[in-house]
C-alpha positions as CSV (number, residue, x, y, z in Angstrom):
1,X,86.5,117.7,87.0
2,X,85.4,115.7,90.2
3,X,88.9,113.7,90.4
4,X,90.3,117.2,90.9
5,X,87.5,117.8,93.7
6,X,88.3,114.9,95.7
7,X,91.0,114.2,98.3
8,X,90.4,110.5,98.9
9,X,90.1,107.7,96.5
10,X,89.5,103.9,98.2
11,X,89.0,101.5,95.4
12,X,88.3,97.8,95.2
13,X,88.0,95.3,92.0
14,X,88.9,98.5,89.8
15,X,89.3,97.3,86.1
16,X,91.3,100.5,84.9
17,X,94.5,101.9,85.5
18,X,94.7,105.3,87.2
19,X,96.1,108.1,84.8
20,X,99.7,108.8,86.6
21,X,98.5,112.2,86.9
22,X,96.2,112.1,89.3
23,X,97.6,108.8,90.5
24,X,100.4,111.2,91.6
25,X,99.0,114.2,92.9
26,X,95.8,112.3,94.9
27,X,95.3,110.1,97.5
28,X,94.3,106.5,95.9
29,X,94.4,104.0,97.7
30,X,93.4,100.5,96.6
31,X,92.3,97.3,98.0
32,X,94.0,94.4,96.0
33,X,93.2,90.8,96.9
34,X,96.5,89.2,96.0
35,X,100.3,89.6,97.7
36,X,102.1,92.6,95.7
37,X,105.1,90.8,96.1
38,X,104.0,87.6,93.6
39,X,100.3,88.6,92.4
40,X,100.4,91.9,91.1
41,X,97.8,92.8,88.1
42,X,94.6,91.8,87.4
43,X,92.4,88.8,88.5
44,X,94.5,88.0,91.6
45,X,92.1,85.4,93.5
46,X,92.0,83.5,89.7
47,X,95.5,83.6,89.1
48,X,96.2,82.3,93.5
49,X,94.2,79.4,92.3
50,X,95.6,78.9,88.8
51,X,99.2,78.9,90.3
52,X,98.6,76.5,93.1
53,X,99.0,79.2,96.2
54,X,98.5,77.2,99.4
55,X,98.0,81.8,101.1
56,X,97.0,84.6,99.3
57,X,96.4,88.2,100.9
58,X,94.2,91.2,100.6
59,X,96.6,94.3,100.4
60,X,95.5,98.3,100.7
61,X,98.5,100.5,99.3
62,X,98.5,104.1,98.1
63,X,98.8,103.6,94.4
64,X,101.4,105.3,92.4
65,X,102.4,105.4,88.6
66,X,103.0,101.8,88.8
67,X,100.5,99.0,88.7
68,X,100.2,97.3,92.2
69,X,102.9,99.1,93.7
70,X,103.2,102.3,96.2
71,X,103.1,102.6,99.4
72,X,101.4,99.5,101.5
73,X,99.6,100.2,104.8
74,X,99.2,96.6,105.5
75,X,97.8,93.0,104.9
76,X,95.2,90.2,105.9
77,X,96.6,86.8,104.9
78,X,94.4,83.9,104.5
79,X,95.0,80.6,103.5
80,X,93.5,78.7,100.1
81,X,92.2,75.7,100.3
82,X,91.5,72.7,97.6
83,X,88.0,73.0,98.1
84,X,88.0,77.1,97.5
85,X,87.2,78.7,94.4
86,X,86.7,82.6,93.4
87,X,84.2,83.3,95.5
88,X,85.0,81.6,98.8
89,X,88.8,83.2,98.4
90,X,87.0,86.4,98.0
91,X,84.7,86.3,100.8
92,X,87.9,85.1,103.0
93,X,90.1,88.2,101.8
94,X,87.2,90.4,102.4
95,X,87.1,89.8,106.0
96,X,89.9,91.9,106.5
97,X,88.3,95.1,105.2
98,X,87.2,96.2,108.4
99,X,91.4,96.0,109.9
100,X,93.0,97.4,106.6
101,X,90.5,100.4,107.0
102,X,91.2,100.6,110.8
103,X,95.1,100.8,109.4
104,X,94.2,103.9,106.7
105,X,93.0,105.9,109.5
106,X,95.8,105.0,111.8
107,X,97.9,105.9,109.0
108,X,96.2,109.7,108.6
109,X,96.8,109.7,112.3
110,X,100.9,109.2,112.1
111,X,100.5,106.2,114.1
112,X,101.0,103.7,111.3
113,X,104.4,103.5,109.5
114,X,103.7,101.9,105.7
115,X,106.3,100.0,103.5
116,X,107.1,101.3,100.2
117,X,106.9,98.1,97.6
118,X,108.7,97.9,94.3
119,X,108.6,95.3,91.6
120,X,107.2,91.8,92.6
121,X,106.2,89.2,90.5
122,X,102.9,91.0,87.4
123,X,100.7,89.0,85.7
124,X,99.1,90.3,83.0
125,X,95.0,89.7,82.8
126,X,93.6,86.2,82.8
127,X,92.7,84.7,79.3
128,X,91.2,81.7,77.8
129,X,94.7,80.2,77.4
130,X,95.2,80.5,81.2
131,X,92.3,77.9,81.8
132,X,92.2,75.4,78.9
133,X,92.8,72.1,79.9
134,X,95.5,70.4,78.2
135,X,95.2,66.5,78.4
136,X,98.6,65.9,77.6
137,X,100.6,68.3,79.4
138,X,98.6,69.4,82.9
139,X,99.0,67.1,85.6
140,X,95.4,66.5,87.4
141,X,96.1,69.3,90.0
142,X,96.4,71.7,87.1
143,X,93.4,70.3,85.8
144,X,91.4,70.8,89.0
145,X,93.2,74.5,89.6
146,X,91.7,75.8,86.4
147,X,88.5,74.2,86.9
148,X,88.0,75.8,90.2
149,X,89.5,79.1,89.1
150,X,86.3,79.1,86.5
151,X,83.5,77.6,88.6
152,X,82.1,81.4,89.3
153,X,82.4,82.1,85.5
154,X,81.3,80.1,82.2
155,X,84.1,76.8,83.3
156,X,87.2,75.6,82.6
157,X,87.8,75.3,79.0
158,X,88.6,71.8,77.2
159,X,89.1,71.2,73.9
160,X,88.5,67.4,72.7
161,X,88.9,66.6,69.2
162,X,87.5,69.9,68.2
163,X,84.6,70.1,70.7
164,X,84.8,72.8,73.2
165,X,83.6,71.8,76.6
166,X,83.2,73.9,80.1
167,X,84.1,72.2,82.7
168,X,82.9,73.6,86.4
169,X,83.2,70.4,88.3
């Protein structure tokens, strides 16, 4: 009964999928820390590093019935470097809180004109296949992506004859 209270929804790092019901008929808006044109869906910042992104982006959009898509009031690029992992991307991407908010209420006030976004590259959520090492097929940068895309969590997973490792450096 509260979701039907409420006017204004700003989320961030939300794990669930808005019901298209009130996805439709309420104000959600949603800060996502990848580009909604080639990182839609979960774990963003995890799958920027994982794919090798040299820029990733913190987005806020008005959500719709689609995942990652709606209507985008703006974004703060920053770049990724080698030496960044889950937690520095995040602190970067978070820096631009303060000028996407700045944007929402320049929005309310009609002075802000927002781009509606369709389709874009989804990924579905990260799993354990996404970050074990191969020895024979990753080169050493894929290696060294899913390492770092695991050094905030339990590690890169390797698997040498039959011994499961976690790698984090």
């Amino acid at each position: 009964k509260l979701i039907e209270k409420l006017d204004l929804f700003l989320i961030y790092q939300f794990d669930f999928i808005i019901p298209k019901q009130y996805a439709l008929t309420n104000k959600f808006f949603n800060f996502h820390s990848g580009s909604l044109k080639t990182n839609r869906g979960a774990h963003p910042i995890i799958r920027s590093i994982l794919n090798g992104d040299k820029q990733t982006e913190l987005s806020l959009h008005r959500i719709n019935e689609k995942v990652d898509q709606g209507l985008v009031l703006g974004v703060f690029k920053v770049n990724i470097t080698e030496d960044d992992d889950t937690s520095t991307i995040k602190s970067k991407t978070e820096k631009g809180m303060p000028m996407l908010l700045n944007l929402l209420v320049l929005f309310f006030e009609g002075k802000v004109e927002a781009e509606f976004i369709t389709g874009g590259k989804y990924y579905k959520p990260i799993n354990e296949e996404d970050y074990t090492i191969n020895l024979e097929n990753d080169s050493l940068q894929d290696m060294r992506n899913k390492i770092r895309s695991q050094k905030e969590y339990r590690g890169a997973i390797l698997n040498y004859y039959n011994q499961i490792f976690y790698i984090k450096e």
